[in-house]
N, C-alpha and C positions, 0 to 999 in steps of 0.2 A: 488437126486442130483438137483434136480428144485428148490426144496423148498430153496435149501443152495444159489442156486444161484440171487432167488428173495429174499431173504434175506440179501445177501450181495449186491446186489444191493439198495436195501433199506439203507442200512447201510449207502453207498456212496452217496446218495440221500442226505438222512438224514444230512449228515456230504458236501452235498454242500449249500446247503440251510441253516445251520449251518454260513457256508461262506461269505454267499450271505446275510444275514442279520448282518452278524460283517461288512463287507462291506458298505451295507446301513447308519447301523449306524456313520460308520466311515464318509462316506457321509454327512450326515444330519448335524453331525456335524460341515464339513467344510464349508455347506451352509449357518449354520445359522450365522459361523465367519463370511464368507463373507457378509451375511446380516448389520451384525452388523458395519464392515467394512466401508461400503460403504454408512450406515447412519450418521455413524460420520465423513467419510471426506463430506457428504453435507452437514451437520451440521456445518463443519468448514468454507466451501465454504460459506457460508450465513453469518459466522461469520466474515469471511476475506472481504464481501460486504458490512458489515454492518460497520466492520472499516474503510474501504478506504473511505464509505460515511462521517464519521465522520472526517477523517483526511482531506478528502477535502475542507470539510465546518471549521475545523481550519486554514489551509493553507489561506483561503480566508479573514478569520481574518483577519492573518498575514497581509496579502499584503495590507489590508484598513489600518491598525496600522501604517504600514512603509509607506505608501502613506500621512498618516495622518501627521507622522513624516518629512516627508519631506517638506509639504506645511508649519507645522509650522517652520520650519528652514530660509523657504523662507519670513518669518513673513507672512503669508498668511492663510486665512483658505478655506476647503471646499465649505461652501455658497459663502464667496467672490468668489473664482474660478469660480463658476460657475453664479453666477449675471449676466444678461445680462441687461442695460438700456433700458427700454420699448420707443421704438424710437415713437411708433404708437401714446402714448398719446401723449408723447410730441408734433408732430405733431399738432394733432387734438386738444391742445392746442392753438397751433401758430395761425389755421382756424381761430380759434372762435373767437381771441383775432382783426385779420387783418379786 
């Protein structure tokens, strides 16, 4: 009667460990989905950074384009806008001349 009982104990052993490695497996496998997962939403993450850098350097276009557009409507351009008369020479003119 010993022998039957370490025997079917065995058996039960056998057959958790049986268990216990379809388990594992089942396991292993959802880790590596979730590996895999979690590389392609940072993959996207980088991809979503790499387009927003992109879109904002078009936006920024944009807004010189329409700024541009609007100085010429004003008959005006960019460099004139921004010209300031150099008052110093002029001065330092006046000096030398007085």
């Amino acid at each position: 009667m010993g022998n039957e009982i370490s025997h079917s104990l065995l058996l039960e052993l056998a057959e958790s460990v049986r268990s216990i490695k379809q388990r594992l497996g089942g396991l292993e496998t959802d880790v590596a989905a979730l590996r895999k997962s979690v590389l392609n939403n940072n993959v996207d993450i980088v991809n979503n950074n790499v387009d927003c850098d992109k879109h904002s350097v078009e936006i920024s276009k944009l807004k010189d384009h329409i700024f541009n557009a609007k100085l010429l409507e004003e008959g005006r351009s960019r460099s004139v806008r921004h010209h300031k008369p150099n008052d110093k020479r002029n001065q330092a003119k006046s000096l030398v001349l007085t």
